[in-house]
C-alpha positions as CSV (number, residue, x, y, z in Angstrom):
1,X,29.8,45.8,-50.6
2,X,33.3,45.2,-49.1
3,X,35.7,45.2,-52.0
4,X,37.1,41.5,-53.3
5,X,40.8,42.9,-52.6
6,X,40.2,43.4,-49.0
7,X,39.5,39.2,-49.2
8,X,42.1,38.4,-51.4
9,X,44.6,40.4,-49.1
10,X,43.4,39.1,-45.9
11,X,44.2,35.1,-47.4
12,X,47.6,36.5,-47.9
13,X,47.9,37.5,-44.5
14,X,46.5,34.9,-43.1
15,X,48.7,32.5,-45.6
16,X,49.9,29.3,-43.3
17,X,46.4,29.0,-42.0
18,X,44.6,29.4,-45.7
19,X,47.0,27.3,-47.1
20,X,46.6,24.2,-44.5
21,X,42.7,24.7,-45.0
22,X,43.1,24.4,-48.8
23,X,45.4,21.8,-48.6
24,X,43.1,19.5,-46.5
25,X,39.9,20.6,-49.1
26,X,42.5,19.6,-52.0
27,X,42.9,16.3,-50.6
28,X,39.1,15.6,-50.2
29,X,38.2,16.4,-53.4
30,X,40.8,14.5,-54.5
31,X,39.5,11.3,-53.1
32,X,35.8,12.4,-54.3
33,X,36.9,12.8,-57.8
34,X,39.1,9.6,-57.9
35,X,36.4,7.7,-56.6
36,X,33.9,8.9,-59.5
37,X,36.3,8.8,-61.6
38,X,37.1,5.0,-60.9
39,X,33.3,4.3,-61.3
40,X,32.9,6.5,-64.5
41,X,36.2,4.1,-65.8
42,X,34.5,0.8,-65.2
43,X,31.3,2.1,-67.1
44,X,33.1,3.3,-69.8
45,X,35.1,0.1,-70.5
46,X,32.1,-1.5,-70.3
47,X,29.8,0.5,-72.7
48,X,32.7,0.8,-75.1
49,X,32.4,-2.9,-75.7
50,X,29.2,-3.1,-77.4
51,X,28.4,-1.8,-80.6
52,X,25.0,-0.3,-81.2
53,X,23.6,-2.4,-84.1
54,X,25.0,-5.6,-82.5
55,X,22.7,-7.4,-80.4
56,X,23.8,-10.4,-77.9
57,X,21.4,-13.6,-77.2
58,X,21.9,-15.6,-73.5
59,X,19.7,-17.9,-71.9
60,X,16.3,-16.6,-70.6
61,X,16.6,-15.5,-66.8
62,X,20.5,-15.3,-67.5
63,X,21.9,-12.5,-66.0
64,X,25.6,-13.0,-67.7
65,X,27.4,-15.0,-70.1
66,X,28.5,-17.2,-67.2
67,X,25.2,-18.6,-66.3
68,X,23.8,-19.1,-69.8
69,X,23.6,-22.2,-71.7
70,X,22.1,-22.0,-75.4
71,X,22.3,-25.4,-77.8
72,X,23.7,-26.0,-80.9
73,X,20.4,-26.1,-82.4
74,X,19.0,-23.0,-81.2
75,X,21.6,-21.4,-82.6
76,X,21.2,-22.5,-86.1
77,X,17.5,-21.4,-85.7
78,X,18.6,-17.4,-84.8
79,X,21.0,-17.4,-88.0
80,X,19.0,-17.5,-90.5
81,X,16.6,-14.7,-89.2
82,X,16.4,-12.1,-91.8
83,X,17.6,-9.2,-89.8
84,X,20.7,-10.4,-89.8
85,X,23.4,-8.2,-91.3
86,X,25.0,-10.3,-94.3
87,X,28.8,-9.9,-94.5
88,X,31.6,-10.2,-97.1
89,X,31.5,-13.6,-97.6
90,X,27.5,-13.1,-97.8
91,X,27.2,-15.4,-95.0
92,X,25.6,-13.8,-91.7
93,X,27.3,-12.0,-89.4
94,X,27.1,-13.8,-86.9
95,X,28.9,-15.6,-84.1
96,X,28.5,-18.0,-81.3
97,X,30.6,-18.1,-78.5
98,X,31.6,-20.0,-74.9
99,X,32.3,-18.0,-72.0
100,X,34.4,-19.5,-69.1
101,X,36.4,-18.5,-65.9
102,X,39.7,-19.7,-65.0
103,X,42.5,-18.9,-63.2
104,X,45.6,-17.2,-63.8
105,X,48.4,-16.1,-61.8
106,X,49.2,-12.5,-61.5
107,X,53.1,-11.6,-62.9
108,X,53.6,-9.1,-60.0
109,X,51.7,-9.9,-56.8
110,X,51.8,-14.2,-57.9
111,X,47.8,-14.2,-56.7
112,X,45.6,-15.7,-58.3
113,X,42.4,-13.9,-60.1
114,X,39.9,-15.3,-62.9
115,X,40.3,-14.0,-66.3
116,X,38.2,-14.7,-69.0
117,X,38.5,-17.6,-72.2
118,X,36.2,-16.7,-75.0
119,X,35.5,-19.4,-77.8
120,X,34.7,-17.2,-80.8
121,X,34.5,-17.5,-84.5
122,X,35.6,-16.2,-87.7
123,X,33.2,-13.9,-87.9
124,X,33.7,-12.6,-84.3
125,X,36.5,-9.9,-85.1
126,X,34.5,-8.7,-87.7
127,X,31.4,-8.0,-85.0
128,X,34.2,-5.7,-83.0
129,X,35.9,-3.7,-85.7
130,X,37.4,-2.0,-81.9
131,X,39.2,-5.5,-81.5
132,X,42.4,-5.4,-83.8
133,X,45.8,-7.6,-83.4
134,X,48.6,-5.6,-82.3
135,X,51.4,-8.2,-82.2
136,X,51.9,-11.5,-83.7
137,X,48.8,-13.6,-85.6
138,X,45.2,-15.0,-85.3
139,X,45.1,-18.2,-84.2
140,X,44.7,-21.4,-86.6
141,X,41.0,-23.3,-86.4
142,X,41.5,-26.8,-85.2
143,X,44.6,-25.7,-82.7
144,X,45.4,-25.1,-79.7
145,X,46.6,-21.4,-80.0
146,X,44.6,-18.3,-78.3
147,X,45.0,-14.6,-78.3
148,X,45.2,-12.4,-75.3
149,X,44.1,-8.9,-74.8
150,X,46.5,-6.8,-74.2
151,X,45.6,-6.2,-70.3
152,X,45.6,-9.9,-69.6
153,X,48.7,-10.0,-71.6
154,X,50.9,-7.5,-69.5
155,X,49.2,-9.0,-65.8
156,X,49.2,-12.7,-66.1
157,X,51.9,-15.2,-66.1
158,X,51.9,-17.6,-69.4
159,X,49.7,-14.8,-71.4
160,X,52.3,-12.9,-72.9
161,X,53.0,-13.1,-76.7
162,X,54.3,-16.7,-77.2
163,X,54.1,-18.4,-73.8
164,X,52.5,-20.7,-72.7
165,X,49.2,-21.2,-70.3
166,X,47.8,-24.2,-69.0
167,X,43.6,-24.5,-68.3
168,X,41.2,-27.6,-69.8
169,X,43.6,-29.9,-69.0
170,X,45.8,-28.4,-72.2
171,X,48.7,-26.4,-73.0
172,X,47.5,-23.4,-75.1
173,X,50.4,-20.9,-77.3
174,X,49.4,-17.2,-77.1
175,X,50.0,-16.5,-80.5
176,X,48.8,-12.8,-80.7
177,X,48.2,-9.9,-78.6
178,X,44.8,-7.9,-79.8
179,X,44.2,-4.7,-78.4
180,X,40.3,-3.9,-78.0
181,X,41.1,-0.1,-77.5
182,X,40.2,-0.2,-73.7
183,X,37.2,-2.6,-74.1
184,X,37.0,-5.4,-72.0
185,X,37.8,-7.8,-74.1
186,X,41.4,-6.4,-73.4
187,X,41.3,-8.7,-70.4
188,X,40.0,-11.9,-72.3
189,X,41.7,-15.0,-74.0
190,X,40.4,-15.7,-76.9
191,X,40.1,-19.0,-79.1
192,X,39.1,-21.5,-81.7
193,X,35.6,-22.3,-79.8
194,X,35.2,-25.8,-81.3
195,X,38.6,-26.5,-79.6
196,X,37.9,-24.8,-76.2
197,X,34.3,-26.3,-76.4
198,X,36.1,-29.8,-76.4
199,X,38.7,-29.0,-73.9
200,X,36.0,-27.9,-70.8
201,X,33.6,-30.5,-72.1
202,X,31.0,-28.0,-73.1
203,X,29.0,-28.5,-75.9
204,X,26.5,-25.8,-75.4
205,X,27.2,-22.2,-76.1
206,X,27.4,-19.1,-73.9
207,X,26.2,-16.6,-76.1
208,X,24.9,-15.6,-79.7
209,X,25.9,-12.2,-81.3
210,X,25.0,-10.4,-84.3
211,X,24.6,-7.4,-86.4
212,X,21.4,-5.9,-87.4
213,X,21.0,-4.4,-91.0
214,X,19.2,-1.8,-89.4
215,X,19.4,-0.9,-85.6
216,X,16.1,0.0,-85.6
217,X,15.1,-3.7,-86.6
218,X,16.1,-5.0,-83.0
219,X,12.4,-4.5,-81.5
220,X,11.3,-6.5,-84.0
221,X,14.3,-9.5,-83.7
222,X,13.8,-9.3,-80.1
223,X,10.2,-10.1,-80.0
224,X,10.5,-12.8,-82.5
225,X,13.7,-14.9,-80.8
226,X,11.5,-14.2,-77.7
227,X,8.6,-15.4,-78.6
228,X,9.4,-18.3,-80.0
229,X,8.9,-21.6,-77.4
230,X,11.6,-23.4,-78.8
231,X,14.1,-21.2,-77.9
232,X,13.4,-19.7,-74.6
233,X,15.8,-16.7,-74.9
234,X,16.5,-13.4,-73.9
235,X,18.2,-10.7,-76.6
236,X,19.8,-7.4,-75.8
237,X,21.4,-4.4,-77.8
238,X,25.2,-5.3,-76.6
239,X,25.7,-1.8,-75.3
240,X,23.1,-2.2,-72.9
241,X,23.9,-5.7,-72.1
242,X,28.0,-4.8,-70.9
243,X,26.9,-1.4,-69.6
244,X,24.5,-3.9,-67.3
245,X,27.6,-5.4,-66.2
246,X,28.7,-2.7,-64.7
247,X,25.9,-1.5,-62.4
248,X,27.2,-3.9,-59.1
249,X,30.8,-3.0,-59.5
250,X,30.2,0.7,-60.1
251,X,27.3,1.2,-57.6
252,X,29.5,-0.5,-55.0
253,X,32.4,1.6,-55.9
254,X,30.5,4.8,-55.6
255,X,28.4,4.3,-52.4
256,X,31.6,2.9,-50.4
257,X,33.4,6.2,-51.7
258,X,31.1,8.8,-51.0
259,X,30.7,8.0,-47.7
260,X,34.2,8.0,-46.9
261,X,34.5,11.3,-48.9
262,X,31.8,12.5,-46.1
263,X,33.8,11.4,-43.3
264,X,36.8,13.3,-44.8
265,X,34.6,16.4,-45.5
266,X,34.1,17.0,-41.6
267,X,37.9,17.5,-41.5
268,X,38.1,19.8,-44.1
269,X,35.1,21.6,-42.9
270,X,35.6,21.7,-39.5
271,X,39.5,23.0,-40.8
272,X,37.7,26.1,-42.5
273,X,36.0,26.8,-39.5
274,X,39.0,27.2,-37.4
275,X,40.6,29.3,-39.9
276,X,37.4,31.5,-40.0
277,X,37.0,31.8,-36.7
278,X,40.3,32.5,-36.0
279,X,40.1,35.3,-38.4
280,X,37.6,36.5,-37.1
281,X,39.3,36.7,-33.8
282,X,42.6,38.3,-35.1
283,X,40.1,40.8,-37.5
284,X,37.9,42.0,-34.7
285,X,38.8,45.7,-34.5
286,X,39.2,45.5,-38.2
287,X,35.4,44.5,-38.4
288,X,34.2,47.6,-36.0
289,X,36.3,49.6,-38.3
290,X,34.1,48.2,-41.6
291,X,31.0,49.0,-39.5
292,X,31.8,52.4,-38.3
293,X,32.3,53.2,-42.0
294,X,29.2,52.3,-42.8
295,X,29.4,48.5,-43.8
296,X,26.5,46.5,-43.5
297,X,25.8,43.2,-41.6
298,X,25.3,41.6,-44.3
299,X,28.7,43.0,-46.4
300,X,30.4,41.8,-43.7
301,X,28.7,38.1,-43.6
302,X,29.2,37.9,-47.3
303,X,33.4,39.1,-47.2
304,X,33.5,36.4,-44.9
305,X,31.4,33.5,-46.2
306,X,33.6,34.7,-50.0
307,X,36.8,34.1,-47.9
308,X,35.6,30.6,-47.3
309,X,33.9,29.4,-50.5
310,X,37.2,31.1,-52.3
311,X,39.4,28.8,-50.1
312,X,37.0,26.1,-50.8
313,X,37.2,26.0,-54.2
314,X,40.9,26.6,-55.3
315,X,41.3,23.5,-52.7
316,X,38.8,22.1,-55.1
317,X,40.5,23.1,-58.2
318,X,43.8,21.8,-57.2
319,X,42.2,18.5,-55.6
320,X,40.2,18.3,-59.6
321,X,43.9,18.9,-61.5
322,X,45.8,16.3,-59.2
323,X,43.1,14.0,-60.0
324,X,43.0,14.3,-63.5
325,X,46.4,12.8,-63.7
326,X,44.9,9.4,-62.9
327,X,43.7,8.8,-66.1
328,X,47.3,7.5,-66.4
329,X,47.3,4.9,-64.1
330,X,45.2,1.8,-65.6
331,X,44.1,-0.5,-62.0
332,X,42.4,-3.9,-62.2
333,X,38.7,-4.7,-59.8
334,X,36.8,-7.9,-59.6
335,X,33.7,-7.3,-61.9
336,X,30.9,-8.7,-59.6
337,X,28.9,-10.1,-62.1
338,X,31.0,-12.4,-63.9
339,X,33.6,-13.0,-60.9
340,X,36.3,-11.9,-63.7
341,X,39.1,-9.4,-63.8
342,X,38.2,-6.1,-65.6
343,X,41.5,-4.2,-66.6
344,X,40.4,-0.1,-67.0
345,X,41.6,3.3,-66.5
346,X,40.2,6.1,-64.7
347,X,38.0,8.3,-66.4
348,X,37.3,12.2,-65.7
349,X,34.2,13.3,-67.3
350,X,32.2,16.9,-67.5
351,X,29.9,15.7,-64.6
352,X,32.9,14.4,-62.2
353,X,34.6,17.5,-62.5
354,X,31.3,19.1,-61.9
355,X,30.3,17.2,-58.8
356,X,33.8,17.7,-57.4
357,X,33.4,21.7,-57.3
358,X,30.0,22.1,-56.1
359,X,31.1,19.5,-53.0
360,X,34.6,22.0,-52.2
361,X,31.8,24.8,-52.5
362,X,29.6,23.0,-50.4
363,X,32.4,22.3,-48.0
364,X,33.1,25.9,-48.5
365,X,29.6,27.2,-47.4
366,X,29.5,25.2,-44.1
367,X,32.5,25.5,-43.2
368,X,32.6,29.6,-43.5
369,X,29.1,30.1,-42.5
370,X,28.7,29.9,-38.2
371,X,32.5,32.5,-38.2
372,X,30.8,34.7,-41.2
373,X,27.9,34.8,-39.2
374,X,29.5,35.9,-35.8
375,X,31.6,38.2,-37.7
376,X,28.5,40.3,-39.0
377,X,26.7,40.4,-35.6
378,X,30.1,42.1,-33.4
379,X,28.7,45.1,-32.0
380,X,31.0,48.1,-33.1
381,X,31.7,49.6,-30.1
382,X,32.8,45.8,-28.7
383,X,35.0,45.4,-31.8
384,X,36.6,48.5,-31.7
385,X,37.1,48.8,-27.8
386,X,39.1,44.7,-28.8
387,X,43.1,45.3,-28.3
């Protein structure tokens, strides 16, 4: 076996053209991990706003909040089910809520995008113990006063901590900021939902929430509200239901990356092949040298292919470290099932850094694998008769 510091001195030899080939794997794995870690972001703002013993009501056949309309009466029936949690108060924790799109002008850009105005409750801060108020105060029932998340807040024009915002034909005070620790109800308005029920003429609700005494009891809840005809609604744990909101968005995201990740690859890859093959070239009597001494075939192969797959991943190491400084940097998308801005950072997990290195080794392994092989078949009289 050809020792490791015969490789490691060749790359130094060999530097401009190593370093251009790593350079070029850096900034493919850069994209690759930014784009994962853009999808992995959108998920985990998503699944960080439900709470595991909450469960969420919409209409049946509802896929969002958006689309679902549930009566006053309906909701009075799923209150006084038994599995509800009892609060403080010893009244049910419980909430209804509206959910509606409108739309807000954007402080930097001036576009217009929809953000989110959630009619809630007394008892709906107490549901998200995540949700507190970072500036200012709660609203006053029977006014028209809201609270923004803090996203919406620092984005939108009129949402920022005693301005002013126009929608429902009323002018609404942001009274508070609340800060749902990276949730998505950072990007929501929230208000008095008798008021904002009156001012879009709504007198339905969106949604029903509510906390189980016992997570395990939501089976039992779920068939119940399902199965009874008056109602004719669906019920989901609320983790599951946001993570659901997710899948377009993040499946979009990820396809549309990885296949310009792919395209890039051929450029990297096809860059470790020239540098291979033009070490091979510039190491031809070298190689009859390694064979003469006794060397094997397949020693040489392998010095080779370690030449590439070590260029390959330091590229990929470098590429993963840059990338890692995204989670930073806190970007805005178009959530595509609810047509709403969703505020969120990037987010580098265990199996993005993962993926990341196994694609610079895989870039590594093709692209080192055709000059490795030509490398190991030179004959050694050929190599050594090479000026």
């Amino acid at each position: 076996m050809i020792p490791i510091s015969y490789t490691l001195r060749n790359l130094w030899n060999h530097k401009v053209t190593s370093l251009l080939t790593l350079f070029g794997v850096m900034l493919v794995v850069f994209v690759f991990a930014a784009v994962l870690m853009l999808a992995d972001g959108l998920l985990k703002t998503m699944v960080s706003t439900g709470a595991d013993d909450n469960a969420i009501v919409i209409r049946k056949a509802s896929q969002t909040e958006v689309t679902s309309v549930i009566f006053r009466n309906q909701g009075d029936i799923v209150s006084t089910y038994p599995e509800i949690k009892t609060g403080a108060d010893n009244l049910p924790m419980f909430t209804n809520e509206l959910y509606v799109l409108i739309a807000g002008q954007k402080r930097q850009t001036g576009d217009n995008s929809n953000i989110v105005v959630r009619g809630v409750t007394e008892h709906s801060m107490e549901l998200r113990p995540n949700v507190k108020l970072m500036e200012g105060r709660m609203w006053k029932p029977g006014t028209a006063e809201v609270v923004a998340g803090k996203s919406v807040a620092k984005r939108f024009k009129g949402c920022g901590l005693g301005e002013t915002v126009r929608f429902g034909s009323r002018e609404w005070t942001v009274v508070g900021i609340i800060d749902a620790g990276g949730s998505a109800f950072d990007s929501e308005i929230w208000g008095d939902i008798e008021q904002l029920m009156d001012a879009f003429r709504r007198p339905v609700y969106s949604s029903l929430t509510f906390k189980l005494n016992d997570p395990s009891q939501f089976e039992t809840v779920k068939q119940r509200i399902e199965g009874d005809r008056r109602l004719s609604l669906d019920v989901k744990r609320e983790k599951e239901y946001y993570a659901e909101q997710s899948k377009a968005t993040t499946s979009f995201i990820k396809i549309v990356g990885v296949v310009i990740c792919v395209v890039f690859s051929f450029g990297a890859i096809i860059g470790a092949m020239i540098t291979m093959y033009a070490a091979v070239a510039n190491r031809t009597k070298e190689i009859g040298t390694l064979r003469s001494l006794g060397f094997s075939r397949l020693a040489i192969l392998n010095a080779f292919l370690f030449e590439a797959i070590l260029i390959s991943v330091l590229g990929g190491v470098l590429g993963l470290v840059a990338a890692s400084f995204l989670h930073l940097m806190q970007i805005s998308t178009l959530n595509f099932n609810t047509f709403s801005e969703l505020a969120f950072n990037f987010s580098l997990s265990p199996q993005t850094a993962v993926a990341s290195l196994i694609f610079a080794l895989v870039m590594g392994l093709v692209g080192g694998f055709l000059p490795a092989v030509r490398a190991s078949r030179l004959k050694i009289v050929d190599a050594l008769r090479a000026a």
